[in-house]
C-alpha positions as a Markdown table, in Angstrom:
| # | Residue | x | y | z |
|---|---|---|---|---|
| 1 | Unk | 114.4 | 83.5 | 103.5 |
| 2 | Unk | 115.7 | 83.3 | 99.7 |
| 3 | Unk | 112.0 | 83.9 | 97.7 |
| 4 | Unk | 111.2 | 82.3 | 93.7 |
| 5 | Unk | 108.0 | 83.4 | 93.4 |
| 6 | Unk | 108.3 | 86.8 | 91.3 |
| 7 | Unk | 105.7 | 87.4 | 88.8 |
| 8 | Unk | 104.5 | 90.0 | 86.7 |
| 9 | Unk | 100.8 | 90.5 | 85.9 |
| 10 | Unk | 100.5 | 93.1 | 82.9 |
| 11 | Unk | 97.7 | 95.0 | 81.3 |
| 12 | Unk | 97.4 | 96.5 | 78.2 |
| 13 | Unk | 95.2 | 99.7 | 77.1 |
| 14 | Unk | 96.3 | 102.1 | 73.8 |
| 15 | Unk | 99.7 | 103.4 | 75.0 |
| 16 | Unk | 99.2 | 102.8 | 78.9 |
| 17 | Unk | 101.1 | 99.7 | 80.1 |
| 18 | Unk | 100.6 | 99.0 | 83.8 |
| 19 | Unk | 102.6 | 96.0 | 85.8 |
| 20 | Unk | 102.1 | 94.7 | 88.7 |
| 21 | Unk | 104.6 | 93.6 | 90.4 |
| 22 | Unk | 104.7 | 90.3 | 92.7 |
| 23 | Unk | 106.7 | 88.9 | 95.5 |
| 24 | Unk | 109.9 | 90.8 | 96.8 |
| 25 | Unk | 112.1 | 93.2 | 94.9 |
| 26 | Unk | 115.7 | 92.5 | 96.4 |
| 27 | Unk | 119.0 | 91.8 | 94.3 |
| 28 | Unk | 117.4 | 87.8 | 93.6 |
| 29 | Unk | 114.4 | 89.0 | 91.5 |
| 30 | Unk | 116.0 | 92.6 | 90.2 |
| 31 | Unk | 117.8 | 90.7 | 87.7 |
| 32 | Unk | 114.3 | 88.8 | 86.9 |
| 33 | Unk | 112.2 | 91.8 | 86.7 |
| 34 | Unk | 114.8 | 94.0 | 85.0 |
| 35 | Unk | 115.1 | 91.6 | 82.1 |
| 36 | Unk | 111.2 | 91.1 | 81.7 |
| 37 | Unk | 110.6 | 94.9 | 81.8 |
| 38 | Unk | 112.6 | 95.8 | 79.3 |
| 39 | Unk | 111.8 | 93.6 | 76.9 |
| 40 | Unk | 107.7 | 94.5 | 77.3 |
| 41 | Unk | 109.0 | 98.4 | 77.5 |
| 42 | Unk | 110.9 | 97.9 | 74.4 |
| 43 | Unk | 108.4 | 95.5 | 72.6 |
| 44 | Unk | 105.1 | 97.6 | 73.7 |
| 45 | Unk | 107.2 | 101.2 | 73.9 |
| 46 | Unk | 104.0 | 102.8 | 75.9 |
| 47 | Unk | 103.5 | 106.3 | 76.2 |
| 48 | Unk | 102.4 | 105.6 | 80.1 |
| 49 | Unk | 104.2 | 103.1 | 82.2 |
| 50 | Unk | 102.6 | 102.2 | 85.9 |
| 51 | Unk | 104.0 | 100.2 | 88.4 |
| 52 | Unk | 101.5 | 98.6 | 90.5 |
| 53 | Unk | 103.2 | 97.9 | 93.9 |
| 54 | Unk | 100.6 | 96.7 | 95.8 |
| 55 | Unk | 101.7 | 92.8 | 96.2 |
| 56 | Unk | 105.3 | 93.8 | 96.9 |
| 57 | Unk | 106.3 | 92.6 | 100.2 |
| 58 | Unk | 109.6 | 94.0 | 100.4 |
| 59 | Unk | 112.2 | 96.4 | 98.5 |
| 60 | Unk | 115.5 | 97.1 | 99.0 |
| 61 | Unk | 117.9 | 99.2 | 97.3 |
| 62 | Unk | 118.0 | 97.5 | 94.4 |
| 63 | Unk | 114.4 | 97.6 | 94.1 |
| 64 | Unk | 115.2 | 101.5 | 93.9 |
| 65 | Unk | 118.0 | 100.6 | 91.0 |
| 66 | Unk | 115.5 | 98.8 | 89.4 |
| 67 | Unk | 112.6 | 101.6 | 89.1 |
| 68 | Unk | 115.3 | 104.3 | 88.6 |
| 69 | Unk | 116.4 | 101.9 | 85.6 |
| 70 | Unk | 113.2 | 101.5 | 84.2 |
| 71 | Unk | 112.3 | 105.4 | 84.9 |
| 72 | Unk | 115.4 | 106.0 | 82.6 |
| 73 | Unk | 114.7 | 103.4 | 79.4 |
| 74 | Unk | 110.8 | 105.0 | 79.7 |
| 75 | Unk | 112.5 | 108.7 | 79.1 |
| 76 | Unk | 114.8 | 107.5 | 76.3 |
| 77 | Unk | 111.8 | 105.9 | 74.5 |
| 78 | Unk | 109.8 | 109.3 | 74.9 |
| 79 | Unk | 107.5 | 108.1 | 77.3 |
| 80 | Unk | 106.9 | 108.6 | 81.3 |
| 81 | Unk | 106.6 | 106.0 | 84.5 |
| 82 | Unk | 104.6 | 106.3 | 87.4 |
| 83 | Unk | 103.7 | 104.2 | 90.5 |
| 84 | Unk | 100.3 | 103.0 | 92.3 |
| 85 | Unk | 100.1 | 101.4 | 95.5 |
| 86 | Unk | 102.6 | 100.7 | 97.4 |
| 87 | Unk | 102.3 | 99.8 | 101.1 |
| 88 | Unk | 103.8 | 102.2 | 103.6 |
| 89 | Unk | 107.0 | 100.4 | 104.3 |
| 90 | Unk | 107.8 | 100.8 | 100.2 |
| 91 | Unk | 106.5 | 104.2 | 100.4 |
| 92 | Unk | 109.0 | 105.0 | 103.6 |
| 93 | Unk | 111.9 | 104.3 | 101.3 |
| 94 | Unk | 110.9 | 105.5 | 98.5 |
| 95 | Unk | 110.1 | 109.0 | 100.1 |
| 96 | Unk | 113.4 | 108.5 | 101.8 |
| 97 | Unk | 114.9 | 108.3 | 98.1 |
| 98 | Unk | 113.6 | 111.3 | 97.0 |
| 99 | Unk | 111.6 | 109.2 | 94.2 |
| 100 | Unk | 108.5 | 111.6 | 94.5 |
| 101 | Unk | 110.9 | 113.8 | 92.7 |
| 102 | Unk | 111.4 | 111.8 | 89.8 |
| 103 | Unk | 107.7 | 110.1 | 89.3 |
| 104 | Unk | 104.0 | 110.6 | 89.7 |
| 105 | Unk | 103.1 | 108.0 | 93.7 |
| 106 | Unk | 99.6 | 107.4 | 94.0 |
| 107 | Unk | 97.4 | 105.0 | 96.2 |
| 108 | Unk | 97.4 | 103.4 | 99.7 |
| 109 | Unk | 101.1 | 103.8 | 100.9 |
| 110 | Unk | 101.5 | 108.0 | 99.2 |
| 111 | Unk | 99.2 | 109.3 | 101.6 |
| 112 | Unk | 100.1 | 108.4 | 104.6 |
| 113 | Unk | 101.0 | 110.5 | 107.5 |
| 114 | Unk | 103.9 | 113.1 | 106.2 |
């Protein structure tokens, strides 16, 4: 089923920026999300980006490609990323992806059984 409904819902506090992220992350709405996160990173440059996952329905790898991209630009601007909330089918790939390595998980999905 081909999805159009991405969206991004931002909020704004001193230099924390958290997203959160709508719909289904796949190689439709990477493109989408890619372009619109970089330009708030590079408009807003936070100190503190977090990804709210909690209305993603699905990821695939390029949902990775996409969070390791944005991981990277937050590092070259001097700043750090973290997630919140995914559900535990995100959080399975993500674990299975090693991204606890790279970035703070927190929430409903990062607890679950290990």
């Amino acid at each position: 089923m081909f999805r159009t409904d991405y969206r991004l819902e931002i909020k704004k506090r001193d230099w924390l920026l958290v997203v959160r992220l709508f719909g289904e992350i796949d190689h439709h709405s990477a493109v989408y999300m890619r372009e619109e996160l970089d330009k708030l990173i590079l408009k807003e440059r936070p100190r503190r980006l977090v990804l709210d996952l909690s209305c993603i329905e699905f990821m695939d790898s390029a949902g990775l490609g996409l969070l390791m991209g944005r991981l990277r630009l937050m590092h070259d601007i001097g700043g750090v990323m973290a997630l919140t909330r995914p559900n535990e089918r995100i959080m399975k790939i993500l674990r299975l992806a090693g991204m606890e390595r790279f970035m703070e998980i927190d929430g409903e999905g990062a607890k679950g059984d290990r």
